[in-house]
MIDOTI-877548 format. One record per residue (C-alpha): residue in three letters; x, y, z; residue number from 1. Coordinates in steps of 0.1 Angstrom, whole numbers, plus 5000, padded with zeros to 4 digits. Layout:
% MIDOTI-877548
ATOM ala X Y Z NUM;
...
This chain:
% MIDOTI-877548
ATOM unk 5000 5000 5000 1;
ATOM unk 5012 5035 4992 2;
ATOM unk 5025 5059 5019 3;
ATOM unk 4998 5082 5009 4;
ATOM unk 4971 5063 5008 5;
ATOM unk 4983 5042 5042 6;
ATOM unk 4985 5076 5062 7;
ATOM unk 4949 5086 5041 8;
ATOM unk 4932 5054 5054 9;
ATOM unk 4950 5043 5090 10;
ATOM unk 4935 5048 5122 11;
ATOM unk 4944 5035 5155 12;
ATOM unk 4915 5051 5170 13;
ATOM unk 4892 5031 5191 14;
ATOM unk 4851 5037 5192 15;
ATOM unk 4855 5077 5202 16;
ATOM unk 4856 5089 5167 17;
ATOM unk 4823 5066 5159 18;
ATOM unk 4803 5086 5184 19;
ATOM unk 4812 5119 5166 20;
ATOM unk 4807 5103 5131 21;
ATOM unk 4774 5091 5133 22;
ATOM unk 4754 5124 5150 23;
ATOM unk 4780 5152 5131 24;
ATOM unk 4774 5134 5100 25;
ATOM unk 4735 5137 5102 26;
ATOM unk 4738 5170 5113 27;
ATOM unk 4762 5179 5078 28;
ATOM unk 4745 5160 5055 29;
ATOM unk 4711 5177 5066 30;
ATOM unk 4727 5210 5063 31;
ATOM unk 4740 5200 5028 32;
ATOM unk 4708 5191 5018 33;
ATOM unk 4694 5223 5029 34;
ATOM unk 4717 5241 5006 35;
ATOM unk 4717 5217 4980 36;
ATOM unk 4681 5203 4974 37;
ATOM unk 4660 5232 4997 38;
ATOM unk 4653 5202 5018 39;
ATOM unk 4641 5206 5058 40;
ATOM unk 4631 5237 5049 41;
ATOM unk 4664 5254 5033 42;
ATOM unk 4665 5279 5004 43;
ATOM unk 4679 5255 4976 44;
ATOM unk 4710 5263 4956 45;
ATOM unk 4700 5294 4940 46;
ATOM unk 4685 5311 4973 47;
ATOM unk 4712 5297 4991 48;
ATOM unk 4738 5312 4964 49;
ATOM unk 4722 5344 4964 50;
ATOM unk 4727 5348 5000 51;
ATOM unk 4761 5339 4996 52;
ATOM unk 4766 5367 4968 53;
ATOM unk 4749 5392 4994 54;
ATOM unk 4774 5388 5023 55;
ATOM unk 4804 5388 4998 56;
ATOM unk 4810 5348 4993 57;
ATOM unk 4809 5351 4955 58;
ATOM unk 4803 5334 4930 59;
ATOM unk 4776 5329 4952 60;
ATOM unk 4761 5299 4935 61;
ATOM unk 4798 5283 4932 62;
ATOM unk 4801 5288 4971 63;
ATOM unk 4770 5273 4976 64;
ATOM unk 4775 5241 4960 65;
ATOM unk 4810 5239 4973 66;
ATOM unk 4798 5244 5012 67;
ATOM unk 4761 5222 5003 68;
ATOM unk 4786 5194 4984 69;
ATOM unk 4813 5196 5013 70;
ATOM unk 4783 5192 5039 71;
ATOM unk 4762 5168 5025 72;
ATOM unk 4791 5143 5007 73;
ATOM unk 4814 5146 5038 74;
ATOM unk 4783 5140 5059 75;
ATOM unk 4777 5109 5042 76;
ATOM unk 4812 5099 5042 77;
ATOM unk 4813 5106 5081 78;
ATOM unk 4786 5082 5079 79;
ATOM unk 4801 5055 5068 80;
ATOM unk 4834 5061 5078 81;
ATOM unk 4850 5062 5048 82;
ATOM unk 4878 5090 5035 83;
ATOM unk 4868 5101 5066 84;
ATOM unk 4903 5123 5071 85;
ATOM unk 4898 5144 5035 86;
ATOM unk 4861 5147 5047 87;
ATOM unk 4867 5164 5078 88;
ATOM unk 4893 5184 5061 89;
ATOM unk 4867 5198 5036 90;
ATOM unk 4843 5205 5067 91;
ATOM unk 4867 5220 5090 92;
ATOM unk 4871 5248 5060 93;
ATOM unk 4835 5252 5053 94;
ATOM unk 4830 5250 5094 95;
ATOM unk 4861 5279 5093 96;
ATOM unk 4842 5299 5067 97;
ATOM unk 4810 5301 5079 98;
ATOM unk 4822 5315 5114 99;
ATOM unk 4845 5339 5096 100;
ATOM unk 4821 5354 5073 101;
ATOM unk 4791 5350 5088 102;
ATOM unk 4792 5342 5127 103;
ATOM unk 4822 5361 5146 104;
ATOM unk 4810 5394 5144 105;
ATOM unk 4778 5383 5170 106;
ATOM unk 4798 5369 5195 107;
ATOM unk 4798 5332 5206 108;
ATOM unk 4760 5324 5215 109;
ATOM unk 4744 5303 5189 110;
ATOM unk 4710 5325 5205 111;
ATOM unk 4725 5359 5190 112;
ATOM unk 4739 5345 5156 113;
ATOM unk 4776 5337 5172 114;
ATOM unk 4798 5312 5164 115;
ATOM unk 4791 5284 5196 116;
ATOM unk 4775 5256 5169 117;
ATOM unk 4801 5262 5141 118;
ATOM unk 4831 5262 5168 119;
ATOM unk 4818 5228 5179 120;
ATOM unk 4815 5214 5145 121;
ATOM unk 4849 5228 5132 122;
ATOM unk 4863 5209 5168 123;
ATOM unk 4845 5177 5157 124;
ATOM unk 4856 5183 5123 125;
ATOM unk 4893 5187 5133 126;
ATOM unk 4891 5156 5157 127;
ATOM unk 4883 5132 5126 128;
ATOM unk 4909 5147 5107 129;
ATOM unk 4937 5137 5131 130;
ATOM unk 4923 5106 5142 131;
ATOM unk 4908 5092 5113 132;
ATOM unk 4870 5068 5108 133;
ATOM unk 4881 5044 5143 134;
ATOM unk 4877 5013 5146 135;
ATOM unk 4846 5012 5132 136;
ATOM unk 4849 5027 5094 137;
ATOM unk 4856 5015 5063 138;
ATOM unk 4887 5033 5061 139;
ATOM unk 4897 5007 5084 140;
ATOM unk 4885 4978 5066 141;
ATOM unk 4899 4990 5034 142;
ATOM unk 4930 5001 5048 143;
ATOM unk 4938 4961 5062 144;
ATOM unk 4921 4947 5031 145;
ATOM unk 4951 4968 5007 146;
ATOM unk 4977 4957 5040 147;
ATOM unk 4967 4923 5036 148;
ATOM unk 4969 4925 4999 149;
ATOM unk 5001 4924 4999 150;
């Protein structure tokens, strides 16, 4: 198995990084949707992008699908547990962007628009990254299935 791919896939991690997949990765892949599809009441990718445009994130259609496809794909992914490392990576950015541009300036309380939910997320996001899917996630499998392989 290549380096890459070895570091990519590896985790020594036990069932911790299970507990944050499964709830964080419902939570992302019904924001995604929300930006993507309009689903659970969200706006859709055009009303979604147009927001986006408003508040300077432009193209704003382009930054929508890139923050709906990063939440809803690396939801999934979180899911399942698999490329759970380049997932969380693509969250913790969209996590980092949404409490730059949008949250900071109301302080930290979720109640006032702050950045208290997207902090937590960006944590969770940040966790995955250096710990990888756990001991339950296909990264795992894989990852013995391409050791064994050879």
């Amino acid at each position: 198995m290549s380096t890459f791919i070895k570091r990519l896939l590896t985790t020594d991690a036990g069932f911790g990084p299970l507990a944050l997949r499964l709830p964080v990765g419902i939570i992302f892949i019904a924001h995604g949707a929300q930006k993507l599809f309009g689903a659970f009441g969200g706006y859709g990718l055009e009303g979604t992008g147009q927001w986006m445009g408003s508040i300077g994130l432009a193209p704003g259609i382009l930054m929508a699908l890139l923050a709906g496809g990063a939440e809803f794909f690396g939801g999934i992914a979180l899911l399942l547990g698999l490329l759970v490392r380049p997932a969380a990576a693509a969250l913790a950015v969209a996590m980092a962007v949404a409490i730059l541009a949008v949250h900071v300036g109301h302080g930290l309380f979720v109640a006032n628009n702050g950045y208290e939910y997207g902090l937590a997320l960006l944590a969770v996001a940040v966790a995955l990254l250096l710990s990888g899917g756990g001991r339950v996630s296909l990264d795992r499998a894989w990852a013995a299935r391409l050791s064994g392989a050879r």
